[in-house]
C-alpha positions as CSV (number, residue, x, y, z in Angstrom):
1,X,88.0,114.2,86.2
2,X,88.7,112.8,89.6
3,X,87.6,109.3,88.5
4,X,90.3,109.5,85.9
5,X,93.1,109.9,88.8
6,X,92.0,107.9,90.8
7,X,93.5,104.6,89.9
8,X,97.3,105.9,89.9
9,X,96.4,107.8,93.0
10,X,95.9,104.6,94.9
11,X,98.7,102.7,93.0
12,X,100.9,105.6,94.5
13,X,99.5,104.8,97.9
14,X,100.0,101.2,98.2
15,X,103.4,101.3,96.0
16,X,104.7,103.6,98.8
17,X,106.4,105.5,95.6
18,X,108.3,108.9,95.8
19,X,111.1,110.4,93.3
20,X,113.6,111.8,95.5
21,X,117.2,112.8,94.7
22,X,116.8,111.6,91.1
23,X,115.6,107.7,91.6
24,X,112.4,106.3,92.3
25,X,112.0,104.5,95.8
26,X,109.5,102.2,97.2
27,X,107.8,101.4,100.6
28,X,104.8,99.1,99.6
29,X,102.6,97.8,101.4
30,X,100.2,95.4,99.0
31,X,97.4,93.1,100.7
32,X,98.1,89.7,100.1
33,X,94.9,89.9,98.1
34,X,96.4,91.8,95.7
35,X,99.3,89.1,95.1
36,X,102.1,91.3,92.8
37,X,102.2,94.1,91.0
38,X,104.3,94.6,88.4
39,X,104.4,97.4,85.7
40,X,106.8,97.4,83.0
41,X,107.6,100.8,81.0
42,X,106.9,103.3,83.4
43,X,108.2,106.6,82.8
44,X,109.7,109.0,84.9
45,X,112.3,110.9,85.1
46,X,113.4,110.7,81.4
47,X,113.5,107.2,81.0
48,X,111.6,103.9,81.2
49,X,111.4,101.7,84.4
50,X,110.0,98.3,85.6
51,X,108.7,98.4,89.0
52,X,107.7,95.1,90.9
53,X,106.4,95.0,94.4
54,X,104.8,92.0,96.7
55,X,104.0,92.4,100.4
56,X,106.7,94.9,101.8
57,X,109.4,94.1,99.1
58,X,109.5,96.4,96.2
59,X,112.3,96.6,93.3
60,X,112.5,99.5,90.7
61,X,114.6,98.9,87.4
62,X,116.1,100.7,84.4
63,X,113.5,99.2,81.6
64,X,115.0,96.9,79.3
């Protein structure tokens, strides 16, 4: 089960992400190996978001 987790669990880690007072906030750190990440349509907190992040920058928005 572990495996399953695993993936999101380190996506967490490098995204820097945390929820806190009802917004989603990021403090990446992603190796330059890695290039960009970008998700569209994550949920949380009720609604769908698009998270982008590259090096140190990171951006959350409301899903279009």
């Amino acid at each position: 089960a572990w495996a399953t987790g695993a993936p999101f669990e380190f996506m967490q880690i490098m995204l820097g992400s945390q929820v806190r007072d009802g917004a989603i906030h990021l403090d990446p750190n992603i190796p330059k190996q890695f290039g960009r990440i970008m998700m569209r349509r994550v949920h949380a907190l009720g609604t769908l978001w698009d998270v982008e992040a590259i090096g140190t920058r990171g951006h959350v928005r409301l899903s279009a």
